[in-house]
C-alpha positions as CSV (number, residue, x, y, z in Angstrom):
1,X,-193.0,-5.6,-6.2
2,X,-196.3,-3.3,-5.1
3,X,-195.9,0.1,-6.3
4,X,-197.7,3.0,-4.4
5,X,-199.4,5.3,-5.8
6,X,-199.2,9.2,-4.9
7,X,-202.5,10.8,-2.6
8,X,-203.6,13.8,-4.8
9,X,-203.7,15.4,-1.7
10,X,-199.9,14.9,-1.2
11,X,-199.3,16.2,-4.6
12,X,-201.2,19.3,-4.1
13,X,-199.8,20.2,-1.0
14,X,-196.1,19.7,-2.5
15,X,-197.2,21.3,-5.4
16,X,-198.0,24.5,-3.4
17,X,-195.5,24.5,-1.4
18,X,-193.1,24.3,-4.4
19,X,-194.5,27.3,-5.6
20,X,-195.0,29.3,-2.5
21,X,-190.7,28.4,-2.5
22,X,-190.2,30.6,-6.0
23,X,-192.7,33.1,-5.1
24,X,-190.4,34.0,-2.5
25,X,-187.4,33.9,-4.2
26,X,-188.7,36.4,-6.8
27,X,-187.5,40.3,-7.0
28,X,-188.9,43.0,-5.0
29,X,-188.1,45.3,-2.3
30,X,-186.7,44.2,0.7
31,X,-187.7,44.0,4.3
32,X,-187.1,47.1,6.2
33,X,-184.2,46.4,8.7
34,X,-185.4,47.3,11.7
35,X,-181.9,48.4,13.2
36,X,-181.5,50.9,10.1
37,X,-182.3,54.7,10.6
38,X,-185.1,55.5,8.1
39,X,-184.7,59.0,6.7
40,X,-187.7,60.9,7.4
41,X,-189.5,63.0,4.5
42,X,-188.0,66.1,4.0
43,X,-190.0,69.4,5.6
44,X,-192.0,71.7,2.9
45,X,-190.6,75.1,3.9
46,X,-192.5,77.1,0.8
47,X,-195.5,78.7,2.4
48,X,-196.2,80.2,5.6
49,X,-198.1,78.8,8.4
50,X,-201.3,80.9,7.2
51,X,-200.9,79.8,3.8
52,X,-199.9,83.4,2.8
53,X,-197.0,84.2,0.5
54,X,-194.6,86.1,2.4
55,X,-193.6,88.1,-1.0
56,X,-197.1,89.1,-1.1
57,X,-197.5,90.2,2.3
58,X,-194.9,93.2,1.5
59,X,-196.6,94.6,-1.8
60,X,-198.0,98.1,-0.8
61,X,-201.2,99.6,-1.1
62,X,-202.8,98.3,2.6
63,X,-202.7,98.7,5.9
64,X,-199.0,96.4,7.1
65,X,-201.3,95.3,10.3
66,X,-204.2,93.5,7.9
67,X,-203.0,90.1,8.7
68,X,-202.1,88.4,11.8
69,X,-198.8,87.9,10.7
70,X,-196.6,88.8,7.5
71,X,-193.3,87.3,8.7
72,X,-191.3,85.2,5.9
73,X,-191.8,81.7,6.0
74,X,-188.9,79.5,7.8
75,X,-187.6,81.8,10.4
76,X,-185.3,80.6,13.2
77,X,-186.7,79.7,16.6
78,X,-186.2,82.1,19.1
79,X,-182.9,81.8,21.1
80,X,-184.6,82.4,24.7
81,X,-188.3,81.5,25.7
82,X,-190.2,85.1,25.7
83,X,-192.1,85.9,29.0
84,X,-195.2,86.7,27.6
85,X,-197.3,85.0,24.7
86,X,-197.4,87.3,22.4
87,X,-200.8,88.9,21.2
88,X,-201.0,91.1,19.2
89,X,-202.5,94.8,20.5
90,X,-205.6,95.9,18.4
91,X,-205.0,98.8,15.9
92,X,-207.6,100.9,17.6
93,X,-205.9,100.1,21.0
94,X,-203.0,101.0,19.8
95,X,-204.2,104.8,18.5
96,X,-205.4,105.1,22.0
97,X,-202.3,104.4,23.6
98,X,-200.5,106.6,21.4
99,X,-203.1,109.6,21.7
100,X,-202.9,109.6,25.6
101,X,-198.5,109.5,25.4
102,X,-199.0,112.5,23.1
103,X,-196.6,111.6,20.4
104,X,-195.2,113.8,18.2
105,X,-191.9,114.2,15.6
106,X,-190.0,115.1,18.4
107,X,-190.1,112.0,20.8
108,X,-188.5,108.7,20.5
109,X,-190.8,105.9,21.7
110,X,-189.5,102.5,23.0
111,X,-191.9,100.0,23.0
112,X,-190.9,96.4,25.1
113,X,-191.8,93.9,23.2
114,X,-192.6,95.1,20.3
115,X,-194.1,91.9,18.6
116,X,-195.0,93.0,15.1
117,X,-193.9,96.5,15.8
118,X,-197.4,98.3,14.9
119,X,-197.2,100.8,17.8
120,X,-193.4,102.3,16.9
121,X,-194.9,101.9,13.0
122,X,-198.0,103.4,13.4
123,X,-196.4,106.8,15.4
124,X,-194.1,106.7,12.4
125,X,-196.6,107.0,10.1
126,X,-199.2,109.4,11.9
127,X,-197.1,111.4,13.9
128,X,-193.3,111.3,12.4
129,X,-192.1,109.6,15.7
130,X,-188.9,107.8,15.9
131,X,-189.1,105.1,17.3
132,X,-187.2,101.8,18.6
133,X,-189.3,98.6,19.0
134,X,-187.4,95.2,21.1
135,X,-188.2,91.8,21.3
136,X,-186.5,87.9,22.0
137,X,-188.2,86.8,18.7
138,X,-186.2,86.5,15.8
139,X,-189.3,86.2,13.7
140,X,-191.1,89.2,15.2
141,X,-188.3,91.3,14.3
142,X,-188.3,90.0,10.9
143,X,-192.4,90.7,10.7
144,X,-191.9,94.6,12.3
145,X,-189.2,95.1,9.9
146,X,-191.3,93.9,6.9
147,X,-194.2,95.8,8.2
148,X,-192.1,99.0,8.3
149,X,-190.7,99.0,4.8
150,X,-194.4,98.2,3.3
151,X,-195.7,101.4,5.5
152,X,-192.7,103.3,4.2
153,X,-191.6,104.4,7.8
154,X,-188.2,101.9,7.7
155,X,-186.0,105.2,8.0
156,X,-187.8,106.1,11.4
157,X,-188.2,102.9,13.3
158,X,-185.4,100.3,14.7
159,X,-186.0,96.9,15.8
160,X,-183.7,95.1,18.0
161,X,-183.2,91.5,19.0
162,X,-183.1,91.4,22.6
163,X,-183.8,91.2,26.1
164,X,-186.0,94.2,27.3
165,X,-184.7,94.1,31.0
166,X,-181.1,94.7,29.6
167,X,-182.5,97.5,26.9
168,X,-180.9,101.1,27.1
169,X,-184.0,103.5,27.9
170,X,-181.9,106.5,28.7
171,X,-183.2,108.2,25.1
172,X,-186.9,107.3,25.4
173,X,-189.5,109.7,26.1
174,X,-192.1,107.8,25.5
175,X,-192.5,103.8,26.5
176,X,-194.7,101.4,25.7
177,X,-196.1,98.5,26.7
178,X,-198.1,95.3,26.7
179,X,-196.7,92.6,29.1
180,X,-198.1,91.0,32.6
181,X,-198.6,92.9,35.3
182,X,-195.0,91.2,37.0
183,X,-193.6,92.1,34.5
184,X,-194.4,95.5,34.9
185,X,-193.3,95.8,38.3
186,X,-190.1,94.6,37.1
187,X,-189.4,97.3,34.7
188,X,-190.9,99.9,37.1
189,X,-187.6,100.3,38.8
190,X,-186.3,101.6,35.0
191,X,-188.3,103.4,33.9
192,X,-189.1,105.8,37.2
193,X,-185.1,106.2,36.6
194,X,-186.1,107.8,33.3
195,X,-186.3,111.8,33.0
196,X,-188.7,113.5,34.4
197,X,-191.6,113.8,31.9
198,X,-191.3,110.6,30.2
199,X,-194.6,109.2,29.2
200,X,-195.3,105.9,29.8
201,X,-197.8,104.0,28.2
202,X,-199.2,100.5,29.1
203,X,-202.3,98.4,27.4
204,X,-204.1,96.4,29.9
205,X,-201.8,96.1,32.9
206,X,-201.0,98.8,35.8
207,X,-197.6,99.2,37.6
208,X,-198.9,98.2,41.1
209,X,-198.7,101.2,44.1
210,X,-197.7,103.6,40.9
211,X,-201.1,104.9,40.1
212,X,-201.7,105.9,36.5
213,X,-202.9,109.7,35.7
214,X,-205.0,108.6,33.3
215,X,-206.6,105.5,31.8
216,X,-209.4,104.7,29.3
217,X,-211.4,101.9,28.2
218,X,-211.2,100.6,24.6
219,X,-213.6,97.7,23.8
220,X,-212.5,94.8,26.3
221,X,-209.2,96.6,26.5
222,X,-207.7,99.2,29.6
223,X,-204.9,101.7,28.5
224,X,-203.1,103.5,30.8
225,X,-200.9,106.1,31.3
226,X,-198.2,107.5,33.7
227,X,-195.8,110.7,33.8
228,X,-192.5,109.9,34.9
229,X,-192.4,112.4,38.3
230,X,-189.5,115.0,39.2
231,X,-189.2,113.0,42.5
232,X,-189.4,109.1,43.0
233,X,-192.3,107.8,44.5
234,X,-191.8,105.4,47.8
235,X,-193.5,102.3,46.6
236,X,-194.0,98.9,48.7
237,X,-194.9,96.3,45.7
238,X,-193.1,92.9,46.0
239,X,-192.0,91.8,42.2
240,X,-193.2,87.4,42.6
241,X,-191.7,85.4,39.5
């Protein structure tokens, strides 16, 4: 009888393979199924989008308006998509508009979206003008009222969550604003139904056929101003959306 002997090439490959069979029967982490949900890592939530701490944002001793936002970190969205982006107005902007409504501790200014409520603050402050501020964002609100209580003025200014077309005017006599010119035209109807002698105030954008009495130019910036009249105008501007 003729025995055969074994190829060393046979016996390597089954050698190999033999251990390429325990290798895989080792330990170690399993494949991913791909029909599992895979939990996604969780959100940080500890600092604010400018990397600022929001604690430190309402230490006093500076101006509230030195940053471009001092709103706490992890605000809620907003529940209804605002109209206008919102910019904020520049602080020397801002002194203009209130110089030309004449503020003073007598009046009550309403400003329409109010963003981080600088112009209702800054009358506060300057003046000793109550003052209401309204906007859609949850997280502007939060920032005006933060920026009130580090310029100490929290006891004269109100921010409100809402819609400014459904906001009650009938105790303003002064208005702000900073929208889009449609915008404007929209409100126009409003706030010609205010009293007679109610300022209003706008930065950048006119009221269409309403012609301001005033205006001025601040850097890049138009602010002007109207005088709500004893009699309603006639006006012939078509409000587009």
């Amino acid at each position: 009888m003729t025995t055969r002997r074994s190829s060393p090439r046979l016996f390597a490959a089954c050698l190999l393979l033999a251990l390429g069979v325990a290798g895989c029967n080792r330990s170690g982490p399993a494949a991913a199924d791909p029909t599992e949900d895979v939990a996604a890592p969780a959100a940080d939530t500890a600092q604010t989008g400018s990397g600022v701490d929001a604690t430190d944002a309402l230490q006093p001793g500076s101006d509230p308006f030195d940053r471009t936002s001092i709103a706490p970190a992890g605000g809620e969205p907003a529940r209804q998509v605002p109209d206008v982006v919102y910019v904020p107005t520049p602080q020397a902007v801002v002194d203009v508009m209130l110089d030309m409504a004449d503020v003073g501790p007598a009046d009550v200014l309403v400003d329409l979206g109010s963003g981080d409520g600088r112009i209702p603050i800054t009358a506060a402050r300057r003046w000793g003008t109550r003052g209401v501020g309204i906007d859609i964002d949850p997280d502007r609100i939060r920032e005006a009222d933060a920026g009130a209580r580090k310029a100490g003025v929290a006891d004269k200014v109100d921010f409100i969550q809402g819609d400014m077309f459904d906001a009650d005017l009938s105790d303003a006599t002064v208005v702000t604003l900073y929208l889009l010119p449609r915008l404007n035209l929209r409100l126009r109807p409003a706030l010609l139904a205010l009293d007679p002698g109610t300022r209003i105030v706008t930065h950048n954008y006119h009221m269409g056929e309403w012609q301001p009495e005033a205006q001025r130019i601040v850097g890049d910036s138009v602010v002007y101003a109207w005088t709500v009249p004893e009699r309603t105008p006639t006006l012939g501007d078509d409000v587009v959306d």
